[in-house]
N, CA and C atoms as an extended XYZ file, in Angstrom:
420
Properties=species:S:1:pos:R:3:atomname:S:1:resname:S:1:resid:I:1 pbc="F F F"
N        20.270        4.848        5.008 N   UNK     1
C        19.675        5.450        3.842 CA  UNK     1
C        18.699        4.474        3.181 C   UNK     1
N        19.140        3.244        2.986 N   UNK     2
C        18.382        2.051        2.118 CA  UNK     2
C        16.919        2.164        3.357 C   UNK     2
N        16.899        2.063        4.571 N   UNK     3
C        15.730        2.218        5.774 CA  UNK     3
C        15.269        3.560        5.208 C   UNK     3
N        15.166        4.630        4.913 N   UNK     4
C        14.493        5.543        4.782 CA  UNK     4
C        13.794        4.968        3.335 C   UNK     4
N        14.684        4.766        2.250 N   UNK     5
C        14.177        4.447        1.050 CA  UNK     5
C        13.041        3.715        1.185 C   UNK     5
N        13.034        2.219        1.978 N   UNK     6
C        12.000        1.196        1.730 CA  UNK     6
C        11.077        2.095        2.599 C   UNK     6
N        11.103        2.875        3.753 N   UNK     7
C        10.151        2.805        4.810 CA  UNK     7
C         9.371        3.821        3.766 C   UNK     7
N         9.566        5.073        2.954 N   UNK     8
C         9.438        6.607        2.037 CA  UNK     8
C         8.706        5.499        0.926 C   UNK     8
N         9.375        4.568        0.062 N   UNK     9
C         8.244        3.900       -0.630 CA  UNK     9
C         7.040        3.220       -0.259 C   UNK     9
N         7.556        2.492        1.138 N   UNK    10
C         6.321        1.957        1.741 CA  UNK    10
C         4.983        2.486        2.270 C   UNK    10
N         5.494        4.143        2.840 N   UNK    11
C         4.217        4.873        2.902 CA  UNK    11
C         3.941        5.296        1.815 C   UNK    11
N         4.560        5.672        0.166 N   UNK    12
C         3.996        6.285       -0.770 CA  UNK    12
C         2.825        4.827       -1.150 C   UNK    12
N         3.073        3.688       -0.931 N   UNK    13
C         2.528        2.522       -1.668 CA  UNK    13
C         1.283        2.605       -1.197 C   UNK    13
N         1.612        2.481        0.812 N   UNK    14
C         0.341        2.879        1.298 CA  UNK    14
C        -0.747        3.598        0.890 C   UNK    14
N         0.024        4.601        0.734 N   UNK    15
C        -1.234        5.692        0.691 CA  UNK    15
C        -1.376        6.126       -0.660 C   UNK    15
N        -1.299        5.134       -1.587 N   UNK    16
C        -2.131        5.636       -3.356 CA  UNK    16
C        -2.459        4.443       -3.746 C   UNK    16
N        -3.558        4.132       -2.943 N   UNK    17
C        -4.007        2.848       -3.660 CA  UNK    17
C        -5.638        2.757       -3.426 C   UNK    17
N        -6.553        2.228       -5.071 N   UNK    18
C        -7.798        2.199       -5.459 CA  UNK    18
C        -8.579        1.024       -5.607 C   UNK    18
N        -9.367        0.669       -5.116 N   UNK    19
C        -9.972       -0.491       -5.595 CA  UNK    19
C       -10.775       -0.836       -6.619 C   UNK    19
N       -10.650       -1.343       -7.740 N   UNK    20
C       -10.974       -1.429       -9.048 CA  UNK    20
C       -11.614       -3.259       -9.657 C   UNK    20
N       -12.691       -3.257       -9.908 N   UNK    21
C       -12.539       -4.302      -10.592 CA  UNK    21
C       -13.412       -5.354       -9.598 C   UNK    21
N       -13.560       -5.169       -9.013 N   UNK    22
C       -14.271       -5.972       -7.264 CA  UNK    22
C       -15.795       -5.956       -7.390 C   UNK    22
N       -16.186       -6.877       -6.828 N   UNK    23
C       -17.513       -6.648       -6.358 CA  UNK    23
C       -17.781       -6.040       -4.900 C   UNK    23
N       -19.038       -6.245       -4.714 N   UNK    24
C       -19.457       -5.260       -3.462 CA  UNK    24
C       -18.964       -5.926       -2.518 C   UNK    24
N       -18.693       -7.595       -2.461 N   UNK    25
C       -17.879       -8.451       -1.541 CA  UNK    25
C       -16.427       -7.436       -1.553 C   UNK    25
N       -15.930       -7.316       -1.794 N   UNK    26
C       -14.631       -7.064       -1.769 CA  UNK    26
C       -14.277       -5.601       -0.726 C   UNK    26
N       -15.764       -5.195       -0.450 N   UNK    27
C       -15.719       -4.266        0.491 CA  UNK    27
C       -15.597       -4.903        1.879 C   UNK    27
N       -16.172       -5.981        2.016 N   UNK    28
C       -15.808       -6.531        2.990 CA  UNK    28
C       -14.671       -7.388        3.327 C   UNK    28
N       -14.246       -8.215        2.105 N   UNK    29
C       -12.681       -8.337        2.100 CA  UNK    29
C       -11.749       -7.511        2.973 C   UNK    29
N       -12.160       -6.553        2.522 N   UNK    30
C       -10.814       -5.545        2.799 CA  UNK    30
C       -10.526       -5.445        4.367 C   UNK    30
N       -11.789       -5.383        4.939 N   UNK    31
C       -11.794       -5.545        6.739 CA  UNK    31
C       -10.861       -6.424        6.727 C   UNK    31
N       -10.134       -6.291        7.839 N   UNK    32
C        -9.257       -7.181        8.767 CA  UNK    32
C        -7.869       -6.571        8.811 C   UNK    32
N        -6.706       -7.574        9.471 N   UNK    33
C        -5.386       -6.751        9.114 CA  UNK    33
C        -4.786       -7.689        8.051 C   UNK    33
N        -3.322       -6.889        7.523 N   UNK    34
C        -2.725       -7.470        6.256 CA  UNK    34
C        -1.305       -7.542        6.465 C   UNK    34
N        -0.351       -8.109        6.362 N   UNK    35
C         1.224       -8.700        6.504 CA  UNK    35
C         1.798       -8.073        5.166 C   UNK    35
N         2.279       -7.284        5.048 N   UNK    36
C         2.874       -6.748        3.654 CA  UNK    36
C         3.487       -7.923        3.844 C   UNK    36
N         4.144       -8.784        2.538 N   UNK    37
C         4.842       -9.628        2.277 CA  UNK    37
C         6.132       -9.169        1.440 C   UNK    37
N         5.600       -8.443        0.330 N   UNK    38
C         6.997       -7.466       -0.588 CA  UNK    38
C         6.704       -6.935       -1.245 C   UNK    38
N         7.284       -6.019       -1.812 N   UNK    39
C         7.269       -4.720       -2.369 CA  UNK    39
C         7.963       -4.121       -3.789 C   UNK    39
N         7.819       -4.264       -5.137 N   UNK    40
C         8.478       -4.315       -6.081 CA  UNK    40
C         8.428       -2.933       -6.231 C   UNK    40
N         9.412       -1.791       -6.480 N   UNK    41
C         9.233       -1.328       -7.344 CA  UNK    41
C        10.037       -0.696       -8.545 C   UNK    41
N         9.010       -0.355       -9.326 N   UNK    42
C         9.661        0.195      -10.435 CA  UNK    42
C         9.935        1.795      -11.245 C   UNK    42
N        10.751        1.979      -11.083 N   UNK    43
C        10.989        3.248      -11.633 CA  UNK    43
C        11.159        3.655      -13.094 C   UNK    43
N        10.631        4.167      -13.693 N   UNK    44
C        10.886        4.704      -15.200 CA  UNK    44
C        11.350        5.930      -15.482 C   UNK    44
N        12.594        5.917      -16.028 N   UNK    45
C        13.025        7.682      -16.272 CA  UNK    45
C        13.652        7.910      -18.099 C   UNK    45
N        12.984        8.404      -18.600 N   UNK    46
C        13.626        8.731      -19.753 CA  UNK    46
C        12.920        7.051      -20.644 C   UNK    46
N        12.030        6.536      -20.675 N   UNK    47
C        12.012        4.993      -20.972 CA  UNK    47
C        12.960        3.797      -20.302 C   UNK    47
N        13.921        4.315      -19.537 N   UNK    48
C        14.277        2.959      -18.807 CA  UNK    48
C        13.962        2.588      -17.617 C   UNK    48
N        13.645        1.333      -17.585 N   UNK    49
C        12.724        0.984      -16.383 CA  UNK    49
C        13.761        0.405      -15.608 C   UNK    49
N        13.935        0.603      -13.904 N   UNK    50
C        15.036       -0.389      -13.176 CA  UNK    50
C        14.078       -0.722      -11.912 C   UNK    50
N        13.961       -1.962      -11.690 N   UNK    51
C        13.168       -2.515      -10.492 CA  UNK    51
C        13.979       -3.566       -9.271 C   UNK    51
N        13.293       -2.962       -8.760 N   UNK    52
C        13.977       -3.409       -7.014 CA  UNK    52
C        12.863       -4.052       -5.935 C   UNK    52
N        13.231       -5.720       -5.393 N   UNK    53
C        12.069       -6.100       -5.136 CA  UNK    53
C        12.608       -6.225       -3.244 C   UNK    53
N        11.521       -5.573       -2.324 N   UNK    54
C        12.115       -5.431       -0.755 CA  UNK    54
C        11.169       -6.623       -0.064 C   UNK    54
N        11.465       -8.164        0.082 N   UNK    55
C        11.187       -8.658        0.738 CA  UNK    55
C        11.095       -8.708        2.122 C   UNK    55
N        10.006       -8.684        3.337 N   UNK    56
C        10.179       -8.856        4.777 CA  UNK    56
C         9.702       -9.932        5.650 C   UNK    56
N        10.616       -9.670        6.444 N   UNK    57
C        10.728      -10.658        7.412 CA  UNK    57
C         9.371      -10.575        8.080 C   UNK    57
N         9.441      -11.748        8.785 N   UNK    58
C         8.238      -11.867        9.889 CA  UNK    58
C         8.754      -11.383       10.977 C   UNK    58
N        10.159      -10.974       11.299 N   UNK    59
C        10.339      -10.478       12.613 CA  UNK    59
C        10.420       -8.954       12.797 C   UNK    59
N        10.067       -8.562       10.895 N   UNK    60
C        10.277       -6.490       10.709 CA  UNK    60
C         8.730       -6.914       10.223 C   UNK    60
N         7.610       -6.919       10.424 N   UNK    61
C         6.281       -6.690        9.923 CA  UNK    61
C         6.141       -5.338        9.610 C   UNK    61
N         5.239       -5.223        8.697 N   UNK    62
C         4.175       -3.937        8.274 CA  UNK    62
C         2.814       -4.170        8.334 C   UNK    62
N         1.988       -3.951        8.900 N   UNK    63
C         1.083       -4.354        9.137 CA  UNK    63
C        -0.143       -3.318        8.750 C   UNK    63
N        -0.371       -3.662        7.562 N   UNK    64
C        -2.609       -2.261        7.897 CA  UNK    64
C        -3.520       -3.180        7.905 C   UNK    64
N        -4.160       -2.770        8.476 N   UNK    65
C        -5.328       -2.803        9.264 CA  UNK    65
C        -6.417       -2.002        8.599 C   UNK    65
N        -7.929       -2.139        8.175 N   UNK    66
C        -8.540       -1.599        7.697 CA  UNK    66
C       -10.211       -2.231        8.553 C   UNK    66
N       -10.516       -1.241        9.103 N   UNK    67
C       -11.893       -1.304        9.718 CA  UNK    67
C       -13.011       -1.184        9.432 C   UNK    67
N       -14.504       -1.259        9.829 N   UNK    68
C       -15.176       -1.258        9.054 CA  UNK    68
C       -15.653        0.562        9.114 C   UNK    68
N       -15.513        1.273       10.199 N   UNK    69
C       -15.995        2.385       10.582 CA  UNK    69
C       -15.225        3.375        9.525 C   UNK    69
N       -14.605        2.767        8.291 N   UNK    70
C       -13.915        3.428        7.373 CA  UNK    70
C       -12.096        3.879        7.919 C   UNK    70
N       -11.856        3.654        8.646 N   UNK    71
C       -10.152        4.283        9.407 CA  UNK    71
C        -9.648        2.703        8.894 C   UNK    71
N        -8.100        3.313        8.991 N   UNK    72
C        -7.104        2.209        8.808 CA  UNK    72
C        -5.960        2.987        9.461 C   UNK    72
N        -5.289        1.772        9.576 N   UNK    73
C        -3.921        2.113       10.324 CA  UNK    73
C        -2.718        1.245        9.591 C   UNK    73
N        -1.432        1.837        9.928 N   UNK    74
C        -0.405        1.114        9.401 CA  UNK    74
C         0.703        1.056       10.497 C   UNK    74
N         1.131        0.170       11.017 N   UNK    75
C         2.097       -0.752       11.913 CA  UNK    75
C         3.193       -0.970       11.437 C   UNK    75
N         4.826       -0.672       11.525 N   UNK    76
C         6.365       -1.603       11.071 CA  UNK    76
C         6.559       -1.564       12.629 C   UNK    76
N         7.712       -2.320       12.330 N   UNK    77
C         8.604       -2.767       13.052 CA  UNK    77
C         9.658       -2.756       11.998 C   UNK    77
N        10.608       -2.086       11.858 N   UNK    78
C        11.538       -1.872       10.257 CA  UNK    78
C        12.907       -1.847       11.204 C   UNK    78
N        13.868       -2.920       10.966 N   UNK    79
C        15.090       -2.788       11.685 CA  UNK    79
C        14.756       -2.397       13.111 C   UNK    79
N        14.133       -2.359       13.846 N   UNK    80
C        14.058       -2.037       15.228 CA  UNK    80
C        13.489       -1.243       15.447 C   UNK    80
N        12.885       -0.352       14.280 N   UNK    81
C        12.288        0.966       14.465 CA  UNK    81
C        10.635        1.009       14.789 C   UNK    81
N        10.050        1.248       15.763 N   UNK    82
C         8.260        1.223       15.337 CA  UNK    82
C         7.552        2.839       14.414 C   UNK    82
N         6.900        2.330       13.735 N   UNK    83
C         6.654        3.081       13.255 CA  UNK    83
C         5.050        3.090       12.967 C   UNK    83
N         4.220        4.187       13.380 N   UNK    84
C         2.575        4.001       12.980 CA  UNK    84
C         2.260        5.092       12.355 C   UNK    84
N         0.935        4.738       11.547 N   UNK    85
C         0.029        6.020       10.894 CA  UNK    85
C        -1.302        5.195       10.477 C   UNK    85
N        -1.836        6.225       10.861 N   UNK    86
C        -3.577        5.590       10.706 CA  UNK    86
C        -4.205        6.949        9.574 C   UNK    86
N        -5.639        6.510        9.236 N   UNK    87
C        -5.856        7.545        8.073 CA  UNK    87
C        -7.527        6.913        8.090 C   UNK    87
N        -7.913        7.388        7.269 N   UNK    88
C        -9.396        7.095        6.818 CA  UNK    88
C        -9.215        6.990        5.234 C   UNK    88
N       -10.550        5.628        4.849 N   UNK    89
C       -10.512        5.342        3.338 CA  UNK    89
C       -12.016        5.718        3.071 C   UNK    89
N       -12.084        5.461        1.981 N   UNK    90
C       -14.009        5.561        1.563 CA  UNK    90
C       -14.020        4.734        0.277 C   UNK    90
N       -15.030        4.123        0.164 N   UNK    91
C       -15.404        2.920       -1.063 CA  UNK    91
C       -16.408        3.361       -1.747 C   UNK    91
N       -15.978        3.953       -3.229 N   UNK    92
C       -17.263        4.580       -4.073 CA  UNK    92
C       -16.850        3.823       -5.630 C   UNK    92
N       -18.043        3.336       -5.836 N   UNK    93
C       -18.165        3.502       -7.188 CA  UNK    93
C       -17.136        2.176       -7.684 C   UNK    93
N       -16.448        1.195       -6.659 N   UNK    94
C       -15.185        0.204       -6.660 CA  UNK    94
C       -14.125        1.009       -7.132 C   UNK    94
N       -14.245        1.961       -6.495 N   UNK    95
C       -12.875        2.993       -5.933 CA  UNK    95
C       -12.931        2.761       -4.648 C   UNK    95
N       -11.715        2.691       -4.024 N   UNK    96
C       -10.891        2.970       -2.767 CA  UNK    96
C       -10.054        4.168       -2.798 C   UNK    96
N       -10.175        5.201       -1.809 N   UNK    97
C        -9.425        6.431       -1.813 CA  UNK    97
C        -9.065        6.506       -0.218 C   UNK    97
N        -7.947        7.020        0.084 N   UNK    98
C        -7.393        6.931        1.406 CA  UNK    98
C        -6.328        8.165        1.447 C   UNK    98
N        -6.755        8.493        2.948 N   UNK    99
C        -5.717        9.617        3.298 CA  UNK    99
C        -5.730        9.647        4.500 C   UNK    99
N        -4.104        9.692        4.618 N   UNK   100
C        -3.240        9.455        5.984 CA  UNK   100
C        -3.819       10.564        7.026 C   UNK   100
N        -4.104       10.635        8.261 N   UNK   101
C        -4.518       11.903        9.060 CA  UNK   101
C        -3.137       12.720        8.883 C   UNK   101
N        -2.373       12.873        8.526 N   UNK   102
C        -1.349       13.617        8.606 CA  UNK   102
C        -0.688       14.379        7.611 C   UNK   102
N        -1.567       13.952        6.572 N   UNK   103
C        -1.597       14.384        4.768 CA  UNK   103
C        -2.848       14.965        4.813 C   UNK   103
N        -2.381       16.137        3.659 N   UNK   104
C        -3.810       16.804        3.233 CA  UNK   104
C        -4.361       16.233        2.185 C   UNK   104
N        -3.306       15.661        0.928 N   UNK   105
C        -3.629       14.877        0.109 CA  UNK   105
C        -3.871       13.350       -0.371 C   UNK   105
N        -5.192       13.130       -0.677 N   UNK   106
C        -5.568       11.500       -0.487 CA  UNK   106
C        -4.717       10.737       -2.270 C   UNK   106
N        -5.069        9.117       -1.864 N   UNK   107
C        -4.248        8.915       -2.780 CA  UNK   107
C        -5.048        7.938       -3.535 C   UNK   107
N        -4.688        7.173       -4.457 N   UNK   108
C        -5.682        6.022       -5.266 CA  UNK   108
C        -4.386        5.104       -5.951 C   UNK   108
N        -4.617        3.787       -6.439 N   UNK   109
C        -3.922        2.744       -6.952 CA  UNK   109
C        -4.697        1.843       -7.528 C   UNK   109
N        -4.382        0.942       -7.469 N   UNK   110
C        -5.548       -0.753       -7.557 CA  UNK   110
C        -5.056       -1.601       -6.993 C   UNK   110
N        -6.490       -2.282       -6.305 N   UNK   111
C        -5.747       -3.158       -5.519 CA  UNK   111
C        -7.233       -4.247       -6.132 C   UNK   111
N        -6.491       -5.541       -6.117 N   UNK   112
C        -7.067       -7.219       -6.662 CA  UNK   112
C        -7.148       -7.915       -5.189 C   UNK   112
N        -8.512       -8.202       -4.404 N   UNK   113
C        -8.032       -9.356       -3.682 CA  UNK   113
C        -8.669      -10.755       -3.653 C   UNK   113
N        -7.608      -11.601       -3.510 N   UNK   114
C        -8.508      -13.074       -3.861 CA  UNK   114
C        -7.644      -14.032       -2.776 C   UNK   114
N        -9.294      -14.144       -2.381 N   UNK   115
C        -9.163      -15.340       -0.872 CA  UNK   115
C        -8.287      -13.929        0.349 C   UNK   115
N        -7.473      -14.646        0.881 N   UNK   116
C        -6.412      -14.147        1.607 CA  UNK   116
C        -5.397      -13.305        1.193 C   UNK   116
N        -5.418      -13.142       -0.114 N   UNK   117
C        -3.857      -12.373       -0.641 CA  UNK   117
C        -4.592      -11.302       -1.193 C   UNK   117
N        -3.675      -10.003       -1.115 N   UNK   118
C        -4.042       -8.883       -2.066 CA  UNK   118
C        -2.628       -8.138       -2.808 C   UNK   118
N        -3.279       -7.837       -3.524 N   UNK   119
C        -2.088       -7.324       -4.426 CA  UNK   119
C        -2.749       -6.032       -4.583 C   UNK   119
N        -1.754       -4.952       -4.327 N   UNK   120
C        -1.581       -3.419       -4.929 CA  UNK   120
C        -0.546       -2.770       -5.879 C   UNK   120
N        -1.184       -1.945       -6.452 N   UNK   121
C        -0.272       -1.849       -7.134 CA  UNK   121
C        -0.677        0.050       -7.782 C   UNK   121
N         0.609        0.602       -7.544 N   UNK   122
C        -0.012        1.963       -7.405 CA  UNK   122
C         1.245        2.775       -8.451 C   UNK   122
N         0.900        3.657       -9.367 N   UNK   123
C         1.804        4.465      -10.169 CA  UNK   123
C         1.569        5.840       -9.687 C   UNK   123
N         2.908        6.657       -9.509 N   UNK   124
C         3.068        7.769       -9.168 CA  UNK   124
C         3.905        8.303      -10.392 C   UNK   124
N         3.519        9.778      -10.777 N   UNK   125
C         4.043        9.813      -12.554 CA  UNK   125
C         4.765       11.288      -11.759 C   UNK   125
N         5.722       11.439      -12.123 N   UNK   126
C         6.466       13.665      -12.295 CA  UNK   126
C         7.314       13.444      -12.723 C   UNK   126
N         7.497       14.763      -13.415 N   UNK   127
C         8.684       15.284      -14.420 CA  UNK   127
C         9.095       14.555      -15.326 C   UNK   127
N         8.316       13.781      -16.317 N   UNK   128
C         8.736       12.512      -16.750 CA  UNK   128
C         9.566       11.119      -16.568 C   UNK   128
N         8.951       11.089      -15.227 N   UNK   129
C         9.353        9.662      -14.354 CA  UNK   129
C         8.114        9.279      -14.209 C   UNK   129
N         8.074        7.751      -13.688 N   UNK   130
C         6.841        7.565      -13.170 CA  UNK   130
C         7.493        6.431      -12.312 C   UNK   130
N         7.120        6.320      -11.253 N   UNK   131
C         7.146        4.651       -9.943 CA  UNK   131
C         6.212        4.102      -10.022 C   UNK   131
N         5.878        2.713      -10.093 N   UNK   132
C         4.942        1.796      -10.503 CA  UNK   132
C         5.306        1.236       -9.037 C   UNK   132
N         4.914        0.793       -7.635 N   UNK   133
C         4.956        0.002       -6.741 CA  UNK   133
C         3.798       -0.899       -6.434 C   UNK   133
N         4.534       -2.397       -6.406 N   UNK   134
C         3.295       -3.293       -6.731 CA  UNK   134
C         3.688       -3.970       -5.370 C   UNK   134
N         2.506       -3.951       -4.436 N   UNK   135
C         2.445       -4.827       -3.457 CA  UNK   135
C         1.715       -5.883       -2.643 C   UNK   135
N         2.249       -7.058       -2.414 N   UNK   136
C         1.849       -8.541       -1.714 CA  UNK   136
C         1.357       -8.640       -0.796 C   UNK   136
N         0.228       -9.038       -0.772 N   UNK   137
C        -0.320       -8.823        1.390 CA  UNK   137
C        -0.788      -10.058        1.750 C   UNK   137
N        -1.005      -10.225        3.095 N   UNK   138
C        -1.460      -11.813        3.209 CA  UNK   138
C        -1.803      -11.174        4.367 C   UNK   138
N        -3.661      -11.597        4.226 N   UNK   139
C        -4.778      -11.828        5.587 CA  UNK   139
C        -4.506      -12.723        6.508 C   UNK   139
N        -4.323      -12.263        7.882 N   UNK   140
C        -4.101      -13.032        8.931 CA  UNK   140
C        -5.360      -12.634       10.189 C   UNK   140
């Protein structure tokens, strides 16, 4: 159950995240692949907030990949499991918008990157909840 949880947040993280705040460099930043490192998140229900932080191994990677022809892909290895999904993004306006080929609906967040590391960080709001998932990446 806890494997469905991280893997169900890890694609929601994936796929709602915006680029904000960047210069036109940062479009090119984004090329290459990325090592999720960890994954905080936070849940709010009623005003109380409870957060849960999923550190990974180097031997369970997550891996996206973002190209220049606009496609990206996403790579685990989660407990033994492989798991892929690729999608297409588009860069307007220092927005990033992305959607999985397998979703009809695209998603947005913010994402900061400096040097090698990026940080995302994406809020999903219903029924008066909202998940805040903030995530660590490191360019390799």
């Amino acid at each position: 159950m806890k494997t469905m949880k991280v893997l169900a947040t890890l694609f929601v993280a994936a796929a709602m995240f915006a680029l904000t705040g960047c210069s036109k460099d940062a479009e090119k930043d984004i090329i290459g692949s990325w090592r999720l490192l960890n994954t905080t998140v936070t849940e709010t229900y009623q005003g109380q907030p409870h957060s849960e932080t999923e550190t990974l191994t180097e031997d369970e990677p997550i891996i996206y990949t973002f190209n220049e022809n606009n496609t990206f892909s996403m790579s685990a290895n989660y407990e033994g499991n492989d798991f892929n999904r690729t999608g297409t993004y588009s860069l307007n306006n220092d927005k990033l918008t992305i959607k999985w080929d397998d979703e009809e609906q695209s998603f947005t967040g913010t994402v900061k990157i400096d040097g090698g590391d990026m940080t995302m960080t994406f809020i999903e709001s219903y029924d008066g909840s909202s998940i805040e998932t903030v995530s660590r990446l490191k360019k390799f």
